[in-house]
N, C-alpha and C positions, 0 to 999 in steps of 0.2 A: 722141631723141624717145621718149617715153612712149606704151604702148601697152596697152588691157587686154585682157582674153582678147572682153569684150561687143564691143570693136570693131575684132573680126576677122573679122566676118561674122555671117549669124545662125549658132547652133549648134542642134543638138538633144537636149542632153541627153545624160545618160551612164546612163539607166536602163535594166534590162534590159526585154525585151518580146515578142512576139512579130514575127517573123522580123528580132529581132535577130544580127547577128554578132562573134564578137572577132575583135580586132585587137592585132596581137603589133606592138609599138611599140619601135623599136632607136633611138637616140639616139648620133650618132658624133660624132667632132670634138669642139669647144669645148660642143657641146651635152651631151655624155655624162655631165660633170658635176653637170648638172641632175638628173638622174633616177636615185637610187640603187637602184631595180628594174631589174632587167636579163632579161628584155625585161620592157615597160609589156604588159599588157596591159587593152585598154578594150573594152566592151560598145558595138555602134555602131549605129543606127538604117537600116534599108535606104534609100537613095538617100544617103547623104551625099558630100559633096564633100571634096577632098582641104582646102580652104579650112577647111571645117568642123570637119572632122578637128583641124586644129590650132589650133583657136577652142576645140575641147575640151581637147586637151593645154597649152594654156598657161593654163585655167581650173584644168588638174589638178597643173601644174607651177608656175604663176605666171608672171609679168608678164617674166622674165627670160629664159624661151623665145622669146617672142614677141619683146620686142626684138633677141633676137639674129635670129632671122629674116626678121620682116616690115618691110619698108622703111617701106609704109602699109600702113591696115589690107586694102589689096583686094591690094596687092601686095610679095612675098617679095624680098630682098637676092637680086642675081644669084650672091652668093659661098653659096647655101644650094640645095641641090637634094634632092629631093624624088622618093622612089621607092618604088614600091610591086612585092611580089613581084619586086623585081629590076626593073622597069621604070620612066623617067622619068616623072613624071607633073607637071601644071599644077594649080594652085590651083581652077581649075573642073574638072577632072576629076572624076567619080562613083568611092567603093571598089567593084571591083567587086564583087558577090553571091557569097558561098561560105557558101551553107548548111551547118552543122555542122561546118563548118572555118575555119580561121585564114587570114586574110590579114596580110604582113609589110609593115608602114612603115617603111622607113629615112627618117631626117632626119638628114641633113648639113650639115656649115658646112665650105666647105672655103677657106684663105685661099689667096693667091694661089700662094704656092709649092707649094702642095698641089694647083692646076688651079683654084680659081677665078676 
């Protein structure tokens, strides 16, 4: 099934602004391929959703992210998890706020021999 980055949720853009933050974007597994910057980093708008987050990664990476991850577009393949600073996070999750500093997104695909 075909998926575009529009209907991954709303997004908000990738411009910088005020009290925007980066986000240092790691890419494991099957997905590492995708992104030959290592880490991504993206400019993010305060209150975004972990959803949104990767409504903008697969607008910056293309349509290839996204099918690997999002089953539909509200919700992610159980074999794809999702962590931020080292912790689990859900698709409605908020990043949290770290003014003048970086927060780390891992996005994993992990197959089943691998624990998914």
């Amino acid at each position: 099934m075909e998926y575009s980055a529009s209907e991954s949720g709303p997004s908000r853009g990738e411009a910088e602004g005020p009290g925007h933050q980066a986000v240092r974007l790691w890419l494991f597994g099957g997905l590492a391929v995708l992104c030959p910057e290592r880490p991504l980093t993206l400019e993010v708008p305060p209150g975004i959703t972990v959803g949104e987050l990767l409504g903008l990664l697969g607008k910056r990476l293309g349509a290839a992210l996204l099918e690997s991850v999002m089953e539909t577009p509200s919700r992610k393949f159980s074999i794809c998890r999702v962590f931020i600073d080292g912790m689990p996070v859900d698709l409605d999750d908020r990043l949290p706020e770290t003014p003048g500093g970086l927060s780390d997104f891992e996005l994993i695909v992990l197959t089943a021999a691998e624990g998914g």
